[in-house]
Structures are given as structure tokens and as C-alpha cells.
C-alpha positions as a Markdown table, in Angstrom:
| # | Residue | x | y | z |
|---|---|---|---|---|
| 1 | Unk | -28.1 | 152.0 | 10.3 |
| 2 | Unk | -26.9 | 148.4 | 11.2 |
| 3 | Unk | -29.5 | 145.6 | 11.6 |
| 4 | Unk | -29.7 | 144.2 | 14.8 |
| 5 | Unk | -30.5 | 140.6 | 15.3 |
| 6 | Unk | -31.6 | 138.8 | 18.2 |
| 7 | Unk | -29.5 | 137.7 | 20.6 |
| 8 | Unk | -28.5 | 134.2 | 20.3 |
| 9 | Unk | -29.5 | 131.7 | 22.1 |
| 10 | Unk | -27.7 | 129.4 | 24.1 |
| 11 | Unk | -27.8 | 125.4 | 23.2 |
| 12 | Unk | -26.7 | 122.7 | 24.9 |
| 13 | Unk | -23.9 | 121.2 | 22.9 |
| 14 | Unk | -25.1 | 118.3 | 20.9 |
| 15 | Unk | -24.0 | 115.2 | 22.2 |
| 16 | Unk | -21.7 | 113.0 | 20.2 |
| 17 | Unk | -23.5 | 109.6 | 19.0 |
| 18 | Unk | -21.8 | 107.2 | 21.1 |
| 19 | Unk | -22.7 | 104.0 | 22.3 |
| 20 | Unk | -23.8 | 104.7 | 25.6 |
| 21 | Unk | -24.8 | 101.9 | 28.4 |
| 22 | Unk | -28.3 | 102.1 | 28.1 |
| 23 | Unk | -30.3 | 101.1 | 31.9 |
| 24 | Unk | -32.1 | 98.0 | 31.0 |
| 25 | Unk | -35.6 | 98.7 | 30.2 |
| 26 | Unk | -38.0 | 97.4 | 32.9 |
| 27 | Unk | -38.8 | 93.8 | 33.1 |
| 28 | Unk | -42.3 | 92.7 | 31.9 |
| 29 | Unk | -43.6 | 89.6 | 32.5 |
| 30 | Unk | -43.9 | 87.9 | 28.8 |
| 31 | Unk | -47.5 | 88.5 | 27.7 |
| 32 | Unk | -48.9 | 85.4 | 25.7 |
| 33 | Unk | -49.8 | 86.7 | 22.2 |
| 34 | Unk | -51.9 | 85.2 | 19.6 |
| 35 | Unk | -48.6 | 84.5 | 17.5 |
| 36 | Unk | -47.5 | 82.5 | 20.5 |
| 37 | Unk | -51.0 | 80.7 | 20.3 |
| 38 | Unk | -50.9 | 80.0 | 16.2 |
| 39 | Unk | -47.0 | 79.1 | 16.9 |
| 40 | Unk | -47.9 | 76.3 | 19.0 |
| 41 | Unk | -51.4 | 75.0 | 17.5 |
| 42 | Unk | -48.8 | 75.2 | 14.3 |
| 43 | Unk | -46.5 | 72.9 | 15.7 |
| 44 | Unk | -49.8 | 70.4 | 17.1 |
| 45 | Unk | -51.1 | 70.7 | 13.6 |
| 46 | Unk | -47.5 | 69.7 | 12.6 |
| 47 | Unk | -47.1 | 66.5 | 14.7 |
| 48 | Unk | -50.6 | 65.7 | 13.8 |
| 49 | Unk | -49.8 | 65.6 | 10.0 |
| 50 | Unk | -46.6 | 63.5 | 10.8 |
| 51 | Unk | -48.6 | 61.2 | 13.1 |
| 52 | Unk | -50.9 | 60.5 | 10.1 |
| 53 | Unk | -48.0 | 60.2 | 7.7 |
| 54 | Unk | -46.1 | 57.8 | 9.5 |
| 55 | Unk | -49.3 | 55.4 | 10.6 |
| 56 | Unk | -50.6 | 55.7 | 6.6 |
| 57 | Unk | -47.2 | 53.9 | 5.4 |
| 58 | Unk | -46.3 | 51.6 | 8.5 |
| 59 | Unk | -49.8 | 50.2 | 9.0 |
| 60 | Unk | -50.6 | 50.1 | 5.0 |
| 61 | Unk | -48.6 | 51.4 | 2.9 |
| 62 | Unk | -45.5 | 49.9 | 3.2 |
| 63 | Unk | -44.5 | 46.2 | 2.9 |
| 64 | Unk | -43.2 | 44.5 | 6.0 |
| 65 | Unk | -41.3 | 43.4 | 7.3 |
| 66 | Unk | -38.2 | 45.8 | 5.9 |
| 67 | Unk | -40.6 | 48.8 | 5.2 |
| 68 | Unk | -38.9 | 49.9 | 2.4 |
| 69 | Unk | -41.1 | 48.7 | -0.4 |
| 70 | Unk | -45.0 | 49.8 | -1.2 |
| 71 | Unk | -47.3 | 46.9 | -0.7 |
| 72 | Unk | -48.6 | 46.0 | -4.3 |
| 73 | Unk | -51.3 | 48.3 | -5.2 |
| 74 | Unk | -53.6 | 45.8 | -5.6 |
| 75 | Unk | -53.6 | 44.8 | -1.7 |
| 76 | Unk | -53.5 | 48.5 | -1.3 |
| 77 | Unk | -56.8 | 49.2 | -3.3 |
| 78 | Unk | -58.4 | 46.4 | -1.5 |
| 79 | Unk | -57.5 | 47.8 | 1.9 |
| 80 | Unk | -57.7 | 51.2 | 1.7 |
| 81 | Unk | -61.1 | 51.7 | 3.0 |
| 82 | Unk | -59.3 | 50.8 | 6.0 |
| 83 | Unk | -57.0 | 54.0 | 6.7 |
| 84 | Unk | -59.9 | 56.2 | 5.8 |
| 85 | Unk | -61.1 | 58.8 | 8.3 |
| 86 | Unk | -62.1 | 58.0 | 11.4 |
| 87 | Unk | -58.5 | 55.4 | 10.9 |
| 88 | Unk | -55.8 | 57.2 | 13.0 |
| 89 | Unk | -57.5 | 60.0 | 15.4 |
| 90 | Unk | -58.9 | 62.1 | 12.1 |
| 91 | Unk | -62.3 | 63.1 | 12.2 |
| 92 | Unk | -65.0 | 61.5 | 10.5 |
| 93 | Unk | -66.3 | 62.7 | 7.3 |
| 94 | Unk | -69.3 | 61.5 | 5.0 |
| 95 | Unk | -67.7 | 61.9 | 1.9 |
| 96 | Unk | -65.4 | 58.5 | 3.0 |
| 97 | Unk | -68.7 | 56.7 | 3.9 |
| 98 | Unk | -69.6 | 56.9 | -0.2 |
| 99 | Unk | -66.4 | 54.5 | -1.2 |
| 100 | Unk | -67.4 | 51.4 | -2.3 |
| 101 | Unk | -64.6 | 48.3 | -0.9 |
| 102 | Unk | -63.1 | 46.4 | -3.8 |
| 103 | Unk | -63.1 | 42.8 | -2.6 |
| 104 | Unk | -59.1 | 41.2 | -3.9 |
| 105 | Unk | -61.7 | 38.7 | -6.2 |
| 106 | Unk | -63.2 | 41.3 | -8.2 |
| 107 | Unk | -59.3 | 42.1 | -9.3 |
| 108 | Unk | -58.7 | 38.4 | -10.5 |
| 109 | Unk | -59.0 | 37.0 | -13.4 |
| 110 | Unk | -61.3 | 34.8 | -14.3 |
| 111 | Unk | -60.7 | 31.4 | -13.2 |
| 112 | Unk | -61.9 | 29.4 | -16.9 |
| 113 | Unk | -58.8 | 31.7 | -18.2 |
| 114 | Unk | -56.1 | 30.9 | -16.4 |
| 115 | Unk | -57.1 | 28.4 | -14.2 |
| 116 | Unk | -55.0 | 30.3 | -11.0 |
| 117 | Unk | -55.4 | 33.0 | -9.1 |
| 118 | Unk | -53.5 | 36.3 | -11.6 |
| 119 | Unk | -54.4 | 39.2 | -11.1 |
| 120 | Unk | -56.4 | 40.9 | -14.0 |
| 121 | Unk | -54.1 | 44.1 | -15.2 |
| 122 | Unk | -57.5 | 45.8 | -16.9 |
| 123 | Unk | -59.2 | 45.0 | -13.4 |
| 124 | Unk | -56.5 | 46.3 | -11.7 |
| 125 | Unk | -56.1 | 49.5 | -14.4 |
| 126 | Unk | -60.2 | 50.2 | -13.8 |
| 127 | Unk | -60.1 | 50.0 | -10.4 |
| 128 | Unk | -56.8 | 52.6 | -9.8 |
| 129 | Unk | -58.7 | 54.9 | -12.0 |
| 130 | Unk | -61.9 | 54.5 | -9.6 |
| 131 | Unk | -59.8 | 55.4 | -6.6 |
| 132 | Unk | -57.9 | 58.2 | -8.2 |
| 133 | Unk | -61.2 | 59.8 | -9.1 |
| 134 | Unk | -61.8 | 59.5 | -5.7 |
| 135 | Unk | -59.2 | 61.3 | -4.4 |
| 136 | Unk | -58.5 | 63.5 | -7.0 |
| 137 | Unk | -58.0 | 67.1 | -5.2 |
| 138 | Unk | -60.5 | 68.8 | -7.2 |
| 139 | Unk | -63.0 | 65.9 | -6.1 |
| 140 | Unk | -63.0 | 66.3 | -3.0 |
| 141 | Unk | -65.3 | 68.2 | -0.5 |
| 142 | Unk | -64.4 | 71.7 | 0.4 |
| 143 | Unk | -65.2 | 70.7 | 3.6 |
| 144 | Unk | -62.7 | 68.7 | 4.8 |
| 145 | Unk | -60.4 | 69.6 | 7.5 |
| 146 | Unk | -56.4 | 69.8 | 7.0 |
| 147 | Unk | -56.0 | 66.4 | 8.4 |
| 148 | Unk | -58.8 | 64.8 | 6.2 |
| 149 | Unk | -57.0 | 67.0 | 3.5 |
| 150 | Unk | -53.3 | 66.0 | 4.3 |
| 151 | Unk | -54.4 | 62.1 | 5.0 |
| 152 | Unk | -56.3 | 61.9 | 0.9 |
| 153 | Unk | -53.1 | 63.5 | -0.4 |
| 154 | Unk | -50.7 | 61.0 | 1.3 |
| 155 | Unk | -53.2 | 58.1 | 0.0 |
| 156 | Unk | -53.1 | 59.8 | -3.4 |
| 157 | Unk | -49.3 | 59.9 | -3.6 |
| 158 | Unk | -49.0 | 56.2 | -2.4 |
| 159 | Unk | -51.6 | 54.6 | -4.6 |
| 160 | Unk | -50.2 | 56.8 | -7.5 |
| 161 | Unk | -46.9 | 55.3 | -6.7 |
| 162 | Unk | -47.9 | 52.2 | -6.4 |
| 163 | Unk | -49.4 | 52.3 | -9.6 |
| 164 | Unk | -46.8 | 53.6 | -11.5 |
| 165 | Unk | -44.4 | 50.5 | -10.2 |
| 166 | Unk | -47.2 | 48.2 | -11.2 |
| 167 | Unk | -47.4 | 49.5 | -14.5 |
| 168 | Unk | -43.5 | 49.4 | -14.9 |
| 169 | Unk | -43.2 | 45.8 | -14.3 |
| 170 | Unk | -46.1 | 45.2 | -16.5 |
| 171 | Unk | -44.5 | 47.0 | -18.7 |
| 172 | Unk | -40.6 | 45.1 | -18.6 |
| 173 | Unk | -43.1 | 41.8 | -18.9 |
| 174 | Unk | -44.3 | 42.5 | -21.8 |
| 175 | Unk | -41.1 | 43.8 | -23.1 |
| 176 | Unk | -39.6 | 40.4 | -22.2 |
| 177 | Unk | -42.5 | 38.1 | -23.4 |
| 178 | Unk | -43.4 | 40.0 | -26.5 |
């Protein structure tokens, strides 16, 4: 006896993969999404950080009237107090209020030693340690917000380099007088 199958059915041919004009899908009117919303509170965030960048070194950091040059750090330690929140549209914060101004005299020395006004290096020394403890990162209040953040990092990385070209040229003096 022969088997007997089932009749076979009848497919449509399979259709070749070919790049067929596809009907544009419907137009939908663009839907804001919450990327859209981060994407432009990003870019606001952005122009912020740039805003407090640029008015850190113009109005303090930097040494008129070229503005190539940091100020000397210690007009920068005397003044800094000034660029501290609430300075340029960032937020207040209480940790700021706790910084105690160093007046330019207290980094002099004193006048029965020299008889002028020069700068005291070890005043100078103690007082760039005070503010770096200050603004150390891992000092600072988890609190703050990215622009209070941002704004003690850029015054960390300008005091720091400050410092280090202060303590260069000390450095060549010595090598020259000694």
C-alpha cells in the first residue's frame, strides 16, 4: 500500500527582499519628552557653569588689564570672600558665611623687620593652606548645589595655581640670592 500525504498547500510565493518605497508613516506632532526636558536644563546648567567660570577669572582672577596673568595670590586670598556665593547669581549657602576675610596686613611682614611693606612668604604659606582646607573637595558640604560645587572647584584651581607660581618665583629668588 502507498502512503498518502496530504495535499499540499498552496503559498503565496515569498517575496524577494527588495527595497521597496515604503508610504511615509503618518505625521505625529513631536511629543516633548523628558530627554528633551534634561537636554535643555543640560544645556542651562551648562551656560550657567560657563557664566560663573568666566565672571570668577575676569572680575578676580585674572590680572588686568591684558587678562592673561593670575592676580598674585596674595590679592587673591584677600579678596576671595568676595566671589563667594551669593557673588554671580549662585545661591547662598551657610557653609561660605563660616570664612574668615584675611585683611592684605595680616600677610605683611612685620614693619621693625624690614621697614617696608613685603609680603611675609610663611604668612602667605599659612594662609594658602587655610583656604585650601577650605575648599578642599572632601571639606565641603554635601549639600551644595552644582553651581556652589563647580564655583569652589574653579576657586580651588585658581588659588592652587596661584600658589604654585608664587612658590616658583620664591623659589628662582632664593636660587639667585643664596
Amino acid at each position: 500500500p502507498q502512503q498518502q500525504y496530504p495535499p499540499q498547500q498552496q503559498y503565496p510565493p515569498q517575496q524577494q527582499h527588495q527595497s521597496q518605497p515604503q508610504p511615509p508613516p503618518p505625521s505625529v506632532p513631536p511629543t516633548p519628552s523628558k530627554y528633551e526636558i534634561n537636554e535643555n536644563s543640560e544645556d542651562d546648567s551648562q551656560a550657567a557653569i560657563t557664566a560663573i567660570k568666566k565672571n570668577i577669572l575676569i572680575s578676580w582672577g585674572l590680572q588686568p588689564p591684558n587678562m592673561q596673568a593670575l592676580r598674585p595670590i596674595q590679592d587673591l586670598i584677600c579678596t576671595i570672600q568676595n566671589v563667594f556665593p551669593p557673588a554671580f547669581n549662585v545661591p547662598a549657602h551657610k557653609y561660605f558665611k563660616k570664612w574668615k576675610p584675611v585683611a592684605s596686613s595680616d600677610l605683611l611682614l612685620s614693619s621693625s623687620v624690614m621697614g617696608n611693606n613685603s609680603f611675609s612668604q610663611d604668612k602667605i604659606k599659612k594662609a594658602v593652606r587655610k583656604l585650601r582646607f577650605f575648599l578642599h573637595p572632601d571639606k565641603l558640604p554635601k549639600d551644595l548645589n552644582a553651581e556652589q560645587s563647580f564655583m569652589c572647584k574653579m576657586l580651588w584651581d585658581v588659588t592652587n595655581d596661584a600658589s604654585e607660581e608664587f612658590n616658583k618665583k620664591n623659589e628662582e629668588l632664593d636660587w639667585l640670592g643664596g
